[in-house]
N, C-alpha and C positions, 0 to 999 in steps of 0.2 A: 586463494579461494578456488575451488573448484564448481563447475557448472553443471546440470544434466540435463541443462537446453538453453538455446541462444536463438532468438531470432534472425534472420539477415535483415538488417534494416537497408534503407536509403545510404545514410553516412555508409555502412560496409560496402554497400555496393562501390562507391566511388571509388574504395581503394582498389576497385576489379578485380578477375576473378583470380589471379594469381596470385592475388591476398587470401582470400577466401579458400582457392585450395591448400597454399602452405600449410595456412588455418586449422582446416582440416586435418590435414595427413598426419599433424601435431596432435589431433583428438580431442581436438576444439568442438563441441559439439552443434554446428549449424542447424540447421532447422528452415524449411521457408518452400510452404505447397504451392506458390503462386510463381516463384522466379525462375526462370528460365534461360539458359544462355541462346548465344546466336545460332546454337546447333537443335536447341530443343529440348534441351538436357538440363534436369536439373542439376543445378550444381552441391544439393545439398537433401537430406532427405526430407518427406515433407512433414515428418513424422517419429516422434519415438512413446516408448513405454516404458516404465519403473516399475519395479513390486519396491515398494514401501509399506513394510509390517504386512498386515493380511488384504492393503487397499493395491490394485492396479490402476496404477495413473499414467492416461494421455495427453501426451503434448504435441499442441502444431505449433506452427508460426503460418504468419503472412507478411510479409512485407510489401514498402508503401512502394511508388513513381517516383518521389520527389531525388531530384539529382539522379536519375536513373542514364549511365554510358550506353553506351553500342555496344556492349557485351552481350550485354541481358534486356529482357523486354519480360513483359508481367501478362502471365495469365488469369483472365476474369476471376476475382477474389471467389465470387459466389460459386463458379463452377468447381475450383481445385478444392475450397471446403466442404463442400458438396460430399463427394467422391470422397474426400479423405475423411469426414467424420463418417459413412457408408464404412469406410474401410476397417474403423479400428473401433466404433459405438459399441459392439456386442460386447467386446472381450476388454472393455475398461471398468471402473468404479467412480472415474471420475474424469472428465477431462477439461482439458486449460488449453484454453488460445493466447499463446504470445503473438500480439497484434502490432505492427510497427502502421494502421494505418490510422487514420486521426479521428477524434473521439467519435464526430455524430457517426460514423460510420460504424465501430463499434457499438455502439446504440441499438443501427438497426440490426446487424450480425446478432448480436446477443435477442434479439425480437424474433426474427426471423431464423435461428436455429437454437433451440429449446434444448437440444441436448447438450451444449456445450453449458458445463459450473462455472468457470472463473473466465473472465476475460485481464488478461494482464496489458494494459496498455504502453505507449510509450510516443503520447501526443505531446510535444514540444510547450505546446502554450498550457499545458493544466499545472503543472508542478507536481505535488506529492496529493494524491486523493484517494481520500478515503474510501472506501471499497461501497458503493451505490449498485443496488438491486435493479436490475433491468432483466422484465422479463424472467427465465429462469437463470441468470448468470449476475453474479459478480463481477464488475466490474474495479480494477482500482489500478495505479500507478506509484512511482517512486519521480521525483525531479530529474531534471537532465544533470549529466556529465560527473555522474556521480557523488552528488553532493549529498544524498541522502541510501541508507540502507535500506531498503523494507524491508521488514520479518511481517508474513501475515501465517498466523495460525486456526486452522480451523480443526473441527472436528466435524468427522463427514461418515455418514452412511447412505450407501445408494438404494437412491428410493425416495430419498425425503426430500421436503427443499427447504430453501435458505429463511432462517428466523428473519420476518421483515422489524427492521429497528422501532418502524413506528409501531407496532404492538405491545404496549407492555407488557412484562412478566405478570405470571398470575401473582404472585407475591402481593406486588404493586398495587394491581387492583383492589386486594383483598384487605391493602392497609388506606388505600383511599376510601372503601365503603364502610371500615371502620372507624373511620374519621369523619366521613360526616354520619354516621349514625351518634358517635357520640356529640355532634354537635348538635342535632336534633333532639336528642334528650335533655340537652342544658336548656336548650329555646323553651321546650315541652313543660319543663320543671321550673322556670322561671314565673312570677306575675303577670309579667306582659306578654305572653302567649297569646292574649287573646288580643292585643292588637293588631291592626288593617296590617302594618308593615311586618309584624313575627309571621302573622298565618301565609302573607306574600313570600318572603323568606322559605317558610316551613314546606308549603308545596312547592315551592323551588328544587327544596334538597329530596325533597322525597321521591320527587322525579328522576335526580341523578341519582340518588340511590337503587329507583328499578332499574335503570338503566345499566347501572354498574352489575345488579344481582347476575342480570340476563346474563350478559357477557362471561362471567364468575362461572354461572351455570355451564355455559356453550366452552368455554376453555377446560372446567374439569371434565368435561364427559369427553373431549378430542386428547386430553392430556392429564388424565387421573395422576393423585398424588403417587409415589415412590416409583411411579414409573420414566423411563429415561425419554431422555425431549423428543421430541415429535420433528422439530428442526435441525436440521445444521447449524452449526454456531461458527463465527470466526471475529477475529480480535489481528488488530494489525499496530506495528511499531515502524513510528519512521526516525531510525538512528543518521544523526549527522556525521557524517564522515571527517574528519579532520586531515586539512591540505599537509604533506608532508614533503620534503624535498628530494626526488628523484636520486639516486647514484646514477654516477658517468655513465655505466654499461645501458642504462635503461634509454636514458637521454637517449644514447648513438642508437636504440632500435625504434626511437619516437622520428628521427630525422631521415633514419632509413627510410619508414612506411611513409611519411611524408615526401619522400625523394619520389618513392615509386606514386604515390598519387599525383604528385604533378606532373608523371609521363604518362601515366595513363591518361588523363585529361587532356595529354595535347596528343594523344593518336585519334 
């Protein structure tokens, strides 16, 4: 499987930065505007771009403190995204923060900068979540240690924002005031119409049926028939990964990197 961006998270950092460069020079695609080595430097860009079909898509990372060596130290998350969404907002269609730092914070990122679309997390205690509207960004995750795939797909035009889940489709509405208008005409048509508990009933529905009209009205006049949605859409799959048994060669470069993480941890 191939990548077009990686975070640096906390766990990478631990393997220090000799990992990380290897990493790299291999064409491992890092990512991460906040990390810094001992010198100042980042060790990785904070930033890339894709043309995929006619959309230009931006990617950051941030990574978190936790388990953070004497290699590297972090610079204020707010600042380096700051300056890096300045940097690259004009000349994108859409952009995604790969975020290693933990959910509430996420939260307010996606509140407090409105340009960023997707937030991709990777907070330890959520598991696999479903993609939650915050602000103008998507938020969503896959489970730890790769026990799950995410596929999230969307379709995106810039300019528009994201279909919120809780509004139903106009469809929907249009078969819900069909349905109680036809149950209104049974009540209507029946003998007891004219009792205390029909008429109670009757101006019941009739109320949710203005109600409903209004709304029917306000959705076709923002989103006329044959014409294409007004929203972003996106639809996410979370495939389970199934545990398979390593060959030798893999094992001896799992022991290796593990070799070198416990000398990095005792300098």
């Amino acid at each position: 499987m191939e990548y077009d961006a990686v975070a640096i998270s906390s766990l990478d950092v631990a393997a220090g930065d000799r990992f990380i460069q290897q990493t790299k020079e291999k064409g491992f695609p890092w990512l991460s505007a906040n990390l810094v080595d001992a010198n100042g430097r980042h060790p990785a860009s904070s930033y890339v771009t894709k043309k995929i079909g006619a959309v230009t898509v931006g990617i950051i990372g941030l990574t978190d403190d936790i388990g953070l060596n004497k290699e590297f130290h972090l610079l204020p998350y707010q600042e380096s995204l700051r300056s890096t969404l300045d940097d690259i907002n004009k000349n994108c269609d859409i952009l995604i923060l790969l975020s290693n730092l933990p959910g509430a914070t996420n939260n307010n990122i996606a509140k407090k900068f409105p340009e960023i679309d997707i937030i991709m997390s990777s907070d330890r205690t959520l598991g696999n979540m479903v993609p939650a509207l915050v602000g103008n960004a998507l938020i969503t995750q896959t489970s730890t240690r790769g026990k799950y795939l995410g596929k999230l797909d969307v379709t995106w035009k810039k300019g528009k924002g994201w279909q919120n889940d809780r509004l139903l489709p106009l469809g929907e509405l249009l078969k819900r005031e069909e349905d109680i208008s036809s149950r209104l005409n049974k009540i209507l048509a029946s003998d007891a119409s004219s009792s205390s508990i029909s008429k109670s009933k009757v101006a019941r529905l009739q109320l949710q049926q203005e109600k409903l009209k209004k709304e029917i009205e306000k959705r076709r006049l923002a989103e006329p028939e044959g014409t294409e949605s007004i929203y972003n859409t996106k639809s996410i799959r979370f495939l389970p990964v199934q545990p398979t048994t390593f060959p030798e060669e893999i094992e001896n470069i799992v022991r290796t990197i593990d070799a070198d993480i416990k000398k990095q941890s005792k300098k």
